[in-house]
Structures are given as C-alpha cells and as structure tokens.
N, C-alpha and C positions, 0 to 999 in steps of 0.2 A: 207569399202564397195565401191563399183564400181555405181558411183552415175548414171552412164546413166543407168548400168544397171536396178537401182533402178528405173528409171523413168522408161524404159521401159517395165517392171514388172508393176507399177502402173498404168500407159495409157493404157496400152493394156486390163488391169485388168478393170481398169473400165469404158470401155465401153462394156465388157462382162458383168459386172452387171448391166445398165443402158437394156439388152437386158432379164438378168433377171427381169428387173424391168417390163418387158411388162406382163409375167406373175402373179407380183403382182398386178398390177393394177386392174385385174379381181378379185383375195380375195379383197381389198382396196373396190372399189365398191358396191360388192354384200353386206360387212360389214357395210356401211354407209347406203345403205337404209333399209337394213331387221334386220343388228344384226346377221347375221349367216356368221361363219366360212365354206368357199366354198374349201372342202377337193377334188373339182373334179378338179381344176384348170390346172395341171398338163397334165391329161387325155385329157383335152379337146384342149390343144394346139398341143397334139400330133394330136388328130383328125384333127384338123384343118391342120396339116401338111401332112398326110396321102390325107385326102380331095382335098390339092392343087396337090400334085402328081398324085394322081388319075384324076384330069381334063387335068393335059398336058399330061399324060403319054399312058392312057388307051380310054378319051376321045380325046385327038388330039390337043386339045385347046391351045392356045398363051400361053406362062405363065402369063403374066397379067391378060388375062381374066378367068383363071381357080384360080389365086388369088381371084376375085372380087364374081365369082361363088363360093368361097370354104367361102368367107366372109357374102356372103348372106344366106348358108345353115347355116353354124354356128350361124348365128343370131337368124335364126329360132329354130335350136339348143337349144339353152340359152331360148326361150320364151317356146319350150315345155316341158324343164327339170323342170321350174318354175311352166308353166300351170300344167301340168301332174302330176307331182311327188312331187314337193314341197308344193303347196297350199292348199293337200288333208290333210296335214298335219299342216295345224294353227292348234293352240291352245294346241299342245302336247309341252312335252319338249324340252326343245332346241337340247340337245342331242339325241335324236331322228333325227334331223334335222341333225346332223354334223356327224352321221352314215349312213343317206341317202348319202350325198356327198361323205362318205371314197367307199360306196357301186358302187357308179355313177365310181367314180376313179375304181376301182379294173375291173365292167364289161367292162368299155370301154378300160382300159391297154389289155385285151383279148381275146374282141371280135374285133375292129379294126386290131389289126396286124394278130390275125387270119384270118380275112377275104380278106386282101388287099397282106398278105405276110410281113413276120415276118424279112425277109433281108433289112436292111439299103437303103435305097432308097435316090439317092442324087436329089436334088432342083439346077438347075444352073441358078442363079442369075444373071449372066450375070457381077458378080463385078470380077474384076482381080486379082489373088493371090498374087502378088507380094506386098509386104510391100513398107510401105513409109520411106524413110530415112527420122529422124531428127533427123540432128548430128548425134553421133555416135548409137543412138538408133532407132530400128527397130518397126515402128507401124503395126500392121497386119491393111491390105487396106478392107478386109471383115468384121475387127471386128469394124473401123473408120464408114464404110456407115453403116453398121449393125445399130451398137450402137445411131447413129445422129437420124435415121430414127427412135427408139426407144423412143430417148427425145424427137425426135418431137410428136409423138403420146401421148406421156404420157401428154406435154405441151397442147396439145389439147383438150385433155380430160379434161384440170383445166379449161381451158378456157369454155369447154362445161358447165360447172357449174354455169354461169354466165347467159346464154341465157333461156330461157323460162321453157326451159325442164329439165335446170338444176337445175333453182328454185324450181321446183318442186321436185327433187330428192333430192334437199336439205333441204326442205320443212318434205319431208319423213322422212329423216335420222336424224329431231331435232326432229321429234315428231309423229308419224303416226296416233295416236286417234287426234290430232288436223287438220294433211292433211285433214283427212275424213270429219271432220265437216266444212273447207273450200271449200270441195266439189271436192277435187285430191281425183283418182283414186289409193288408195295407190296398190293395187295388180296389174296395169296395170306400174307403178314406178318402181316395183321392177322386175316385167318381163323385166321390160326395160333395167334395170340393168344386170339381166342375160344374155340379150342378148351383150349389151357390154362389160362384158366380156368374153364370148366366141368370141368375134371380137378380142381384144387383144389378146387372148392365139390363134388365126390362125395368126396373125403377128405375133408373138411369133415363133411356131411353122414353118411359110414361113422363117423367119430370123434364128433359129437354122439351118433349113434343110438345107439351102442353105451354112453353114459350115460346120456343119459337118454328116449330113443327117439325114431322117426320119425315124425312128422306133420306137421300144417301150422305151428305153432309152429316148426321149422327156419327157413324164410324170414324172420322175423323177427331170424333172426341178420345182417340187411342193416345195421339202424341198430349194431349193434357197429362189425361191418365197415367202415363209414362212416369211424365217430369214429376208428378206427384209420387208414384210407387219408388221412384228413384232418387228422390230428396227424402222423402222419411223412412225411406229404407224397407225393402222389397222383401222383409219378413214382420213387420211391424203394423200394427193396423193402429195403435197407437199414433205412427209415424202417419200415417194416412191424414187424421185431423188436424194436424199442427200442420203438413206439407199441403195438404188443401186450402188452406186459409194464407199461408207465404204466397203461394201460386197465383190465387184469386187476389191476394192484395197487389200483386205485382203486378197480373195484367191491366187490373182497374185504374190502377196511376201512368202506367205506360199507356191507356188508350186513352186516360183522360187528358195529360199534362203533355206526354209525348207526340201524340199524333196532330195536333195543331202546327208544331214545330216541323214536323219532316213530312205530314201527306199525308198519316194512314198507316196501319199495316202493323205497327207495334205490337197489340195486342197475339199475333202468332207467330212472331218471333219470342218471346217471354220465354214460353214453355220449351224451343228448343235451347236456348242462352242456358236453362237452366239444367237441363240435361247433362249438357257437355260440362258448364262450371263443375256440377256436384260430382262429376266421375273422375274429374280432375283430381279434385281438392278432398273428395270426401268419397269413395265409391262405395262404402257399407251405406251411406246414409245419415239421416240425422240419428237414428233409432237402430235401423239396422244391427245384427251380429254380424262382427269383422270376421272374416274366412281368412282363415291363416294354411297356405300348404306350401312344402317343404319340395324342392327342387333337385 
C-alpha cells in the first residue's frame, strides 16, 4: 500500500469527522442535561445553513454578519423547540420525547428547503481550493480550516463546562431532582442546552455549506453525528474528538481503498457498521458513563 496515500486518506478523513463532530456535539449536550436522544440534530444544522444563506444572499448582509444573525436565530431556535414543544411534555415516556425529535427532523428537512428553494446553494467562505502539499500527499486547504475551526468550537465548549454556567449544566446532568433543591433552574439549563446546540449544528451547517453547499442533503449529516455521539459516548464531549477522527479516518480509507474494489458507496455505510459494532460491544462508549439498573 502507498503509504502517503494512506496518510492522505487518513488527514483529509479526519478532519471531515472532527466537522462531523460539530454536529455531535449538539446530541452530546442535549444528552448530558435532559437524557434525551436529539433526533433533530441533523435538520437543524441544515437550517442553520439555509438561514446563513438567506442573510448574504436574499438579505444583502456581509457573510460574517449573516453568520452571527443566523447564530443568534438558531439560538432562539433551540430555546423554543425546548420551551414550546419539549417541556409540555415532562413526565411522559421518554420515547415520546425521541419521536417528538425524529418529527422536528422530518418537518424541518421539508419545510426549510421548501420554502428557501430545494437547489444546492453554495456558502463562499472566502478559504482557497487549492490543497496544501505535504510531501507527496495532498491536504484539502477547506477541509484543514474547516476541520481546525471545528476542534476549536468543540474545545470551547469543554472549556464552557468549567465556568459558572457550566457547572450548572453539569450540576443538571448528575442529578436534576438535586439541581432543583439547590435552587438551579433545571428547565432554563436544559433550554440552555438546546440552544447550544442549535449554535453548533449552524457552524456545522456554515462549514459544510461552504464545501460543499446548502440543501436538504445537510440533515443527513444526523447518521454521522450518531455514530460519533455513540462511539465516544453520548455524555462525553471528550469522546466527541477522539470519535470524530476514528469516524473520519475510517470513511476516508473505506472510500479511498474500498470503493475502487466494490463500485462506490462505502463511505455511508462506515457510520452505520459503526453504530451497530459499538452498541454491541461497547454501548456506554468509548468515554461514556456505564448506567447500571437493577431489574
């Protein structure tokens, strides 16, 4: 085997999964403070991409500032999917809850592209196409900033966990009948959470567009996002950077080395192969806390 090529299958790969990983980040969160798998995840990054294009595009605006405006509606986003829809619903089944989300996912895959236009819309980022030579292997120079800009958000976000507001979130997610009796606001915690990650799935969503464009295909970046929150463990955000770079490196050799051999197609099967292995073999994760209950 052709060893640069093998690197450059693997770099290129995994900083496409660390871009997946923005994605996860939003299930990782909503999962740590509430305990609900966030089946909208997907949906909502495409909005978020839809959203930025519609500020430069339709409103006129800088791209910067039609990111910052498409960051702040999403925010609101996330606080009324949680206000609204989600909180009318304590005390039912959980499943109930993770059919509200698949439902959230499904109207917004078609009413957003209905309404803004169902054609591929591109994001120009203003990054250069041209790859970076090292050595003999080729880095894509969109998926380098992409990717960087992604670990830095995701590293921000650990950090957030540490400051006031994140004590509190993390307050939430070890015990929420104890938040309450120390006097946190567990329902304004987990809005809070909502709304961060509808801010990641519009980074998400601004960083695909601007590769390979906005449409309904975005939401589809849910089953990535999965296999990542589900291999490094769906309370770890920790597990998010390590599982984003297995992910990415494992599509990137399956569509490089793979698809010459069978026609095509390896690269989306990866992410469910890895789904199913880790729940087999591992279902906390690689990071995860193991839930232990008695029968």
């Amino acid at each position: 085997m052709d060893l640069s090529l093998f690197g450059e299958l693997a770099i290129n790969g995994a900083l496409v999964g660390l871009m997946y990983g923005l994605v996860a980040l939003g299930i990782v969160l909503i999962y740590r403070t509430s305990g609900i798998a966030n089946l909208a995840q997907g949906a909502l990054a495409m909005t978020g991409g839809y959203l930025t294009w519609a500020g430069a595009n339709l409103l006129g605006l800088p791209l910067f500032v039609a990111i910052i405006v498409a960051i702040g509606a999403m925010f609101l986003v996330g606080l009324f999917i949680e206000r609204v829809a989600l909180r009318r619903l304590t005390g039912q089944p959980i499943i109930m809850i993770i059919m509200l989300t698949i439902g959230l996912e499904i109207m917004l895959r078609g009413l957003v592209p209905g309404t803004l236009g169902s054609a591929a819309k591109r994001l120009d980022l203003g990054i250069p196409a041209t790859p970076i030579f090292l050595g003999d292997m080729l880095i894509s120079r969109v998926y380098l900033v992409s990717g960087g800009i992604a670990l830095a958000l995701i590293v921000a976000t650990l950090l957030l966990f540490y400051s006031r507001m994140g004590i509190m979130l993390r307050a939430v997610s070890d015990d929420q009948v104890a938040s309450w009796s120390v006097g946190i606001r567990v329902e304004h915690a987990i809005g809070f959470a909502w709304g961060l990650a509808a801010i990641s799935a519009t980074a998400a969503g601004v960083l695909w567009g601007g590769s390979q464009g906005v449409d309904w295909t975005l939401s589809l970046l849910l089953v990535k996002a999965l296999a990542i929150a589900i291999l490094g463990g769906l309370d770890s955000i920790i597990g998010i950077i390590v599982a984003s770079i297995i992910v990415g490196v494992c599509e990137g050799l399956a569509s490089g080395l793979l698809d010459p051999l069978v026609g095509g197609g390896t690269r989306d099967v990866v992410a469910s192969v890895i789904i199913v292995v880790t729940l087999l073999l591992k279902p906390e994760g690689l990071f995860g806390r193991e839930h232990i209950q008695r029968v």
